[in-house]
Backbone as JSON, one array per atom type, in Angstrom:
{
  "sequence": "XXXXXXXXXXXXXXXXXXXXXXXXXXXXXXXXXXXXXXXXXXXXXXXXXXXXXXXXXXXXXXXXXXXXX",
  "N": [[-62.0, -59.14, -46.36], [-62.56, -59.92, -49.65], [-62.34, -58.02, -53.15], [-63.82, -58.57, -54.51], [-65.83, -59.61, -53.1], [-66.46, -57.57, -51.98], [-67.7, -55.9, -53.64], [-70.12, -57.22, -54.32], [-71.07, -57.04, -52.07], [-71.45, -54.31, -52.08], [-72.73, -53.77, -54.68], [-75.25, -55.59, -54.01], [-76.75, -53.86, -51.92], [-76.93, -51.78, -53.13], [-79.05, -52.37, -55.05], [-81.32, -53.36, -53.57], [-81.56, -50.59, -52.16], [-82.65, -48.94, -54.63], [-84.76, -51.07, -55.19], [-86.75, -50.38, -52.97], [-87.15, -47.96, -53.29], [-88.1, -48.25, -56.12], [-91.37, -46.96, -58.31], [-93.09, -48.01, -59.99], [-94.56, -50.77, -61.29], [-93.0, -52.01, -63.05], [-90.22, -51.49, -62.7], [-89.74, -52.28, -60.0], [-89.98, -55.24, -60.34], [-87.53, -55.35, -61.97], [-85.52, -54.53, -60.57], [-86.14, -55.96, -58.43], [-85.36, -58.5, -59.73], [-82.77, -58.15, -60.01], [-81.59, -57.89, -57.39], [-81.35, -60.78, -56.53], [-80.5, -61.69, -58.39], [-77.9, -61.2, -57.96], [-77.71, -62.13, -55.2], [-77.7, -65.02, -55.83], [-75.47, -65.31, -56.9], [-73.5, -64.48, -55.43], [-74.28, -66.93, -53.85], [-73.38, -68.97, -55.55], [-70.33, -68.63, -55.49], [-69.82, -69.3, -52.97], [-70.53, -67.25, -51.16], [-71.32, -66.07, -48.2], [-73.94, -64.74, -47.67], [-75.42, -63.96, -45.2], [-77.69, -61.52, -43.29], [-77.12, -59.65, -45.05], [-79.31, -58.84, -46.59], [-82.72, -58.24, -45.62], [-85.14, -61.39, -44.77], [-87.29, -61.47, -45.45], [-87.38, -58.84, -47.77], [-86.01, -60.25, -49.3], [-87.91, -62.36, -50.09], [-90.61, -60.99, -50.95], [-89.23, -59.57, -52.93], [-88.71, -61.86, -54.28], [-91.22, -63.01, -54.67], [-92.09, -60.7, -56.84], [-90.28, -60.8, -58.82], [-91.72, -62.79, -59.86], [-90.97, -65.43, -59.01], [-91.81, -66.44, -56.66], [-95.03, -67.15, -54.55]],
  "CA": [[-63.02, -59.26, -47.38], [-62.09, -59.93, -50.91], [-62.45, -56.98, -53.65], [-65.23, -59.53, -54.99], [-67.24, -59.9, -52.46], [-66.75, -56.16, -51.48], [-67.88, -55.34, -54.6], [-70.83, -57.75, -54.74], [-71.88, -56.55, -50.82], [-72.35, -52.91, -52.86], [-74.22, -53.89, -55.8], [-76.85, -55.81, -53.06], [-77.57, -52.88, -50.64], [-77.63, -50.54, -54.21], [-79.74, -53.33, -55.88], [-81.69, -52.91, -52.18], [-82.23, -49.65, -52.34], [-83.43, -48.85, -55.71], [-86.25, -51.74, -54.6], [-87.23, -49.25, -52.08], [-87.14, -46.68, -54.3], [-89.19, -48.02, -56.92], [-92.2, -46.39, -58.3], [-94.05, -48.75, -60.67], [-93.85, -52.44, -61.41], [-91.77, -52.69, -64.16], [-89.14, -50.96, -61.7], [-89.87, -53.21, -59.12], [-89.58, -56.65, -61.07], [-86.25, -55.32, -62.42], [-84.62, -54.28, -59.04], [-86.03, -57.75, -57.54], [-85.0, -59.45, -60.09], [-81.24, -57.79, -59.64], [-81.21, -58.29, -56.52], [-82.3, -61.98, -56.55], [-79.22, -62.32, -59.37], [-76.5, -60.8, -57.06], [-77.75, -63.17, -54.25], [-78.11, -65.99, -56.34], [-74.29, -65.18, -58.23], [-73.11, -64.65, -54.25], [-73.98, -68.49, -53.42], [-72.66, -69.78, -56.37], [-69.37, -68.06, -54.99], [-69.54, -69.84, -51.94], [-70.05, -66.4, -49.94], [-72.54, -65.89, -46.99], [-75.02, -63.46, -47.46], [-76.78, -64.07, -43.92], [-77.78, -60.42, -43.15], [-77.44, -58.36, -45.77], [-80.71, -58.57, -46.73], [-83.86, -58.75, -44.39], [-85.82, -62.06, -45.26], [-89.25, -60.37, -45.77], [-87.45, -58.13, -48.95], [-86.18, -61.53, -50.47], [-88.86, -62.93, -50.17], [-90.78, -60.0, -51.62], [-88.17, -59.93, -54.47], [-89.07, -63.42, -55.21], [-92.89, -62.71, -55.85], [-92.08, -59.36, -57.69], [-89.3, -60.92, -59.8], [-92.16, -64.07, -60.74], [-90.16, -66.87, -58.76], [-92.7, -67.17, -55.62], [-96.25, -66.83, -54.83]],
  "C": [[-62.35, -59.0, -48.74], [-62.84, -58.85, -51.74], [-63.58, -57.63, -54.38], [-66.52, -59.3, -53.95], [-67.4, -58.35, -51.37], [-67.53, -55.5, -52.63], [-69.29, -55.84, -54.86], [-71.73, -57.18, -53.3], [-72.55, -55.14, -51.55], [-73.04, -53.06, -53.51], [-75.33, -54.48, -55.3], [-77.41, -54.68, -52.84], [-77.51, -51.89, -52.14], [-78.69, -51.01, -54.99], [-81.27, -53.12, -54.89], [-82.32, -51.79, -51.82], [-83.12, -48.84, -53.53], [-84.66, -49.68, -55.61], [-86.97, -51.25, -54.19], [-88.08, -48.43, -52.3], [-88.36, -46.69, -55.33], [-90.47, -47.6, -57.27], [-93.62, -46.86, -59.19], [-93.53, -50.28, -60.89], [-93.3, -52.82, -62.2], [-89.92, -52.3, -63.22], [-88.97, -51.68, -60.74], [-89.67, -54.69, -59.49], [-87.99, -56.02, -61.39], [-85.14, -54.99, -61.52], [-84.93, -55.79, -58.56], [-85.44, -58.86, -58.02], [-82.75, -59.62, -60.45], [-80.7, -58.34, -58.51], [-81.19, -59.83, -56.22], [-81.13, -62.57, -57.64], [-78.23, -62.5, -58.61], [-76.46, -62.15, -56.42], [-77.54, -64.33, -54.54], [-76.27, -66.04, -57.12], [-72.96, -65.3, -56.57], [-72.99, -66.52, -53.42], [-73.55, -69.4, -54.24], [-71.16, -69.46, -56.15], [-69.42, -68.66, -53.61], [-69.52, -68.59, -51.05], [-71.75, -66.17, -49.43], [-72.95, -64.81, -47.04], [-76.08, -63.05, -46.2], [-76.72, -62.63, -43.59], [-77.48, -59.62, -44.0], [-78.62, -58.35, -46.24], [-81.73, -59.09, -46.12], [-84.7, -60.24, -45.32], [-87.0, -62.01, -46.0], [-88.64, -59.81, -47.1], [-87.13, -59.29, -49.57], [-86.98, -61.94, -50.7], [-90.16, -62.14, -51.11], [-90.08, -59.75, -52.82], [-88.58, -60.77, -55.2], [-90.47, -63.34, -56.18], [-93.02, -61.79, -56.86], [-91.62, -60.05, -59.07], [-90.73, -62.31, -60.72], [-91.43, -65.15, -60.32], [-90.47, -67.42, -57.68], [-93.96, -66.65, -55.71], [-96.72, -65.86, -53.15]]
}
């Protein structure tokens, strides 16, 4: 694993947990919409994200961040 995409696996699952974490919705849009960058900065990098994050929180991300319904 490249120091990239070791580096980009951490800032998910910390991006990930702060989601979790959050406690109001401005906290919650701004973690989803982190996480939802990473992922999104990860497939423009050509690297496979299958499993690091459950489908259900992307997906959840998406509506938080304003990019599904």
């Amino acid at each position: 694993m490249s120091a990239f995409v070791a580096t980009l696996r951490t800032q998910v699952d910390l991006a990930q947990r702060a989601l979790a974490q959050a406690r109001d919705v401005n906290e919650v849009h701004r973690h989803s919409a982190r996480l939802l960058d990473l992922l999104e900065r990860a497939a423009a990098h050509g690297v496979d994200t299958a499993g690091w994050v459950p489908a259900d929180v992307v997906s959840a991300a998406s509506v938080a961040a304003g990019n599904g319904t």
